[in-house]
Each structure stands twice: as C-alpha cells, then as structure tokens.
N, C-alpha and C positions, 0 to 999 in steps of 0.2 A: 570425284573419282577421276583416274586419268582415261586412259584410253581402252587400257584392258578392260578395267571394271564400268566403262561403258556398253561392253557387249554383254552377250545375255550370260545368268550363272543358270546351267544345266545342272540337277539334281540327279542324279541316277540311282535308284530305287524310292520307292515313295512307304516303305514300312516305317515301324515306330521310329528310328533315329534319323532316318531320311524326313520323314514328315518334322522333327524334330528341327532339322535342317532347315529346311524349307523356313519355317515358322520363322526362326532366327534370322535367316537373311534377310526375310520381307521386314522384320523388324528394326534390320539393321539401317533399312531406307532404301533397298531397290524394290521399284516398283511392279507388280505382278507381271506386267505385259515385259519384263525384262527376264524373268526367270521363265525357267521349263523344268519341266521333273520328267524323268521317262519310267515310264513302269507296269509291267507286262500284265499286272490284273488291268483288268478292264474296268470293274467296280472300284475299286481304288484307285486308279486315273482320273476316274469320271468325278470321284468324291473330293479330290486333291482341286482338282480344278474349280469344281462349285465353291468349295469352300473358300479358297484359296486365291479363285479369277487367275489364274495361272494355265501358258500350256501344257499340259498333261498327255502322254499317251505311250504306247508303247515300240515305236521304230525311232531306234538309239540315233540312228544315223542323220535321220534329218532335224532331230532337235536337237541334236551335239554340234551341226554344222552353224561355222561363226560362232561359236562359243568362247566368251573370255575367261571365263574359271569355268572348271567340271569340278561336282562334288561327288565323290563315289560312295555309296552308303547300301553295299550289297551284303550278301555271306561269301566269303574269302572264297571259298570254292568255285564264285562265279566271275570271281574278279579277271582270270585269262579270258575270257570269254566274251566279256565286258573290253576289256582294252584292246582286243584285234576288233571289235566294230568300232572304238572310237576311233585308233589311230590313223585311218584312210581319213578320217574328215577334220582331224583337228589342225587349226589353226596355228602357224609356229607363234610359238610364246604361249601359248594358252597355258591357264596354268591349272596344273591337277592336286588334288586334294581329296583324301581317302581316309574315313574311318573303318574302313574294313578290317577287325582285328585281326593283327598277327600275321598279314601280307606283308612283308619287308619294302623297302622303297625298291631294292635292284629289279625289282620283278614287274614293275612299272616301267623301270627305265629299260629293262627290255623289251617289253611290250611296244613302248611307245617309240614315235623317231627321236632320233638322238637331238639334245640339248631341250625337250622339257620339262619344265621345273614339276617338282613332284613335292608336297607337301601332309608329311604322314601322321594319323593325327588318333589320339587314343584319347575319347571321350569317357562319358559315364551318363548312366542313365539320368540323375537329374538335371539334365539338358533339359527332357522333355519338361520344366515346369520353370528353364530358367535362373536353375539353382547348381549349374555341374561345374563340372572344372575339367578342360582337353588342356592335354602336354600334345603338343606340337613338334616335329623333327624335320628338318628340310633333306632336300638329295641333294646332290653334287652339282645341280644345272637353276636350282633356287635360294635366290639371297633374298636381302633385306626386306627390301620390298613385296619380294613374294608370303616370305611371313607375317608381313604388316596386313597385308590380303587375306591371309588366312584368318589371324588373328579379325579382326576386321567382318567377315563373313559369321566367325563366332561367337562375338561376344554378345549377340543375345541370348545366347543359351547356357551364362555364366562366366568363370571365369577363364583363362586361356596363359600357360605356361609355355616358355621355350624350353627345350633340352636336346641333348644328342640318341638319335635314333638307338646307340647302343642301352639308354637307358628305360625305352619304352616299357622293357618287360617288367622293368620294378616300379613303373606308373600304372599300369596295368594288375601288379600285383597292392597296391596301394590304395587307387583312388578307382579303376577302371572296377574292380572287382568288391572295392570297400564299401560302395551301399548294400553290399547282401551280412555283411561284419554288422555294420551299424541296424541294417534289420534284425537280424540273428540277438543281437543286442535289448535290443527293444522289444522281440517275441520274450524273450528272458523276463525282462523289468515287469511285462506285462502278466503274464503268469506267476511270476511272485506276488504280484499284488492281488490275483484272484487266489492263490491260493494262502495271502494273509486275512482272505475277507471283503475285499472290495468286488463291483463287479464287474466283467469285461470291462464295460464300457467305459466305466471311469477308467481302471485301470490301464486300456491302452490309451486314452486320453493322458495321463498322465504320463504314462513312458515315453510316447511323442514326443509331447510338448517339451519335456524336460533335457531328451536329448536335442530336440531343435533348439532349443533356449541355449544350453550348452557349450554344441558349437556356436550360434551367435557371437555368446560371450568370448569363446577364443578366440576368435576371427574379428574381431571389436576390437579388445585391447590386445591382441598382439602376446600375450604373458604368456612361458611356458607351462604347461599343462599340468606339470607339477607342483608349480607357485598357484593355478588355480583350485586345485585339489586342495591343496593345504589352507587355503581360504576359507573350505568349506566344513574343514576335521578341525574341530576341537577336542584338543586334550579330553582320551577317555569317553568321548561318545559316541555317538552313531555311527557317524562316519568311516571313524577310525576301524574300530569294528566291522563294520562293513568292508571295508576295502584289505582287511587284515585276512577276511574270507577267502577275497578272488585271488589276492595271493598266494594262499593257502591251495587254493583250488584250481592255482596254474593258469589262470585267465592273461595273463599278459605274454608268459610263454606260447600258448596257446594262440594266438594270435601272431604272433612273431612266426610262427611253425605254419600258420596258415596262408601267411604272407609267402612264406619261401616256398610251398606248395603251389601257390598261382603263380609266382616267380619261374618256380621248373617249369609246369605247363604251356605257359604263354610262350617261354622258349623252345617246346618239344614242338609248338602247333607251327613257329614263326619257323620252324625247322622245314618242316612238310609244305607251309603254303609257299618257302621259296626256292623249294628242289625243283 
C-alpha cells in the first residue's frame, strides 16, 4: 500500500453491513491494530473488538483522527451528522467511501472541506458471506487511484463494478434490491414443491441449491440466459411447459415492473437525503 493506505481505515457504524465491512478489509490484508470502527452501542463496540482485536468505541473524533480512508456504513438520515464530526479532524486526502444508500455524493462534498475524494458505493447484502457485488461511483475530487482503494478495501466481500453515479439508482434497483427477487423466487420454488408433495425441507433444499447452481453456471460460462434456458427445454417437455406458464403468468413483466419500482423509489429517497 502507498501512504494513504498506511494509515488506519476507520469504519463508521459497526451494524450488519458495517461489520460486513470490517470483515472485508481485515481480509483484504490490513491488519486489526490498523483499522477502527466507531460505534455508539456499547455492547457492539465491545463485541466488534473481541471478535475482531480491532479499536472499537464510540467518540468519532478521536478514532477518525489520522485516518487514511473513512468507510461510512450508517442509515442516510445520520450521515449529516456523521460528516460535521469527521470534517474538523480529517486529514487532507483522506479518502471517504459510503454505503449509505441513496445519500448523493454532493452532500459529502458539502459537508466535507473542499477537495476530498468521496467514493459512493451501493452494495447488496451478500457481502455479508462474500458473495455481493458493489457498483462504485467517484466525486469530482476522486480518481484512479481512489477507486482502485475502494475497490481494493472491497473485494472481499465479492465483486466490485465501476459506473457513473447517475446510474446508481438502476444498480440499486437491480442487484442492491435483487436478493429479495431471487428470495421471492426461491419462497415460490419452494412451496410448489410442498404443495406437489415433497417436504419443506427437501423442498427448500432444492430450490436453493438449484438457483445457486444456476447462477454459478451463468457466471461460469459467460452464455446468455436465454441460450442457457434453451439448454435445459426440450422440444415438448417440462420445461418448456413450465416456462410457457410464467409467461403466461406475467413473471418476466413482473419483474421488469418491479425493477422500475425500486428504480422510482431509490430516486424519490436520493431526492430527500440530498435536499
């Protein structure tokens, strides 16, 4: 690492995607006594740090101070509140980095003194196991380098896309918001199979496995989803039948409709957390 990422990375919130956070970076190769997490439970500080050997605690100001990256992992509503304690102690260059959804980067770069690089970053919950995928957008005062830092910080908690900030909202309606589609999905699979006979347990055993098998196999070879489907429909069976259903039944519109739904929203919320 150069110089920035010889100072410590300060976590700021230590909840599920901040712990998340956390876990990622110590795996990424900084060592505990390099990182801090601030976080205002008491019992969750304390837990972060046992676990962890990390300093933990809750006054922002002295474990933000000399910090080479800040990661921000709050609820949006606490993020001005958050950035007028860090900005008295950050270090110029320091560089910041926020999954906080649907806070815009301007509201950063108000908060903060002029020319820190700000790095905005819309994960998805299977970070927590290692398996997510964050789209990434820089500000106006963070280049190359700052995203190679980001990137960098996250890629043990899967994989890491670049895109333009204007596109977060349809990342967020896609991948940010698409593990509750792919569960939605799988409660479906599952219950059709108890209600053809099997029992829960197989049955959500099976629904699992078979959409984790699934994407595997898309994410493997690379083939569009269509050429993989077709691999699987022989002329006049199952399959075919099967899928001649969800069409019927509006499943793919559906889905599209649901997209552009978290599509509006994300944008009404990113509307409010940057007035």
């Amino acid at each position: 690492m150069g110089e920035q990422g010889q100072a410590p990375v300060v976590v700021v919130g230590g909840g599920v995607m901040g712990g998340a956070l956390l876990a990622g970076v110590l795996a990424g190769g900084w060592a505990p006594e390099q990182v801090r997490v601030v976080e205002r439970d008491e019992v969750r500080a304390a837990a972060l740090a046992d676990r962890h050997g990390v300093r933990a605690g809750a006054d922002i100001a002295a474990l933000a101070a000399g910090a080479g990256v800040v990661l921000i992992a709050v609820k949006p509503a606490v993020v001005p509140s958050v950035l007028e304690s860090l900005a008295p102690v950050l270090v110029s260059g320091v560089l910041v980095v926020s999954v906080a959804a649907g806070v815009p980067i301007a509201v950063y770069e108000r908060h903060l003194p002029a020319g820190t690089p700000v790095v905005r970053v819309m994960p998805n919950t299977p970070a927590l196991i290692g398996k997510g995928v964050a789209a990434i957008a820089a500000g106006t005062c963070a280049g190359d380098a700052h995203l190679a830092l980001a990137e960098r910080l996250l890629a043990a908690t899967g994989q890491v896309v670049r895109v333009a900030e204007k596109d977060l909202d349809a990342v967020t309606a896609i991948s940010g918001s698409g593990p509750a589609y792919a569960f939605y999905l799988i409660d479906a699979m599952a219950e059709a199979g108890v209600l053809l006979g099997l029992s829960r347990e197989v049955a959500q055993l099976l629904a699992v496995a078979t959409v984790e098998g699934a994407a595997a196999l898309a994410g493997a070879t690379g083939d569009h989803p269509v050429v993989l489907r077709e691999r699987v429909s022989s002329p006049g069976g199952t399959t075919v039948a099967a899928v001649a259903e969800l069409d019927a039944h509006g499943v793919r519109a559906g889905v599209v409709a649901a997209a552009r739904a978290a599509h509006t929203r994300s944008v009404e919320l990113g509307a409010v957390a940057g007035a």
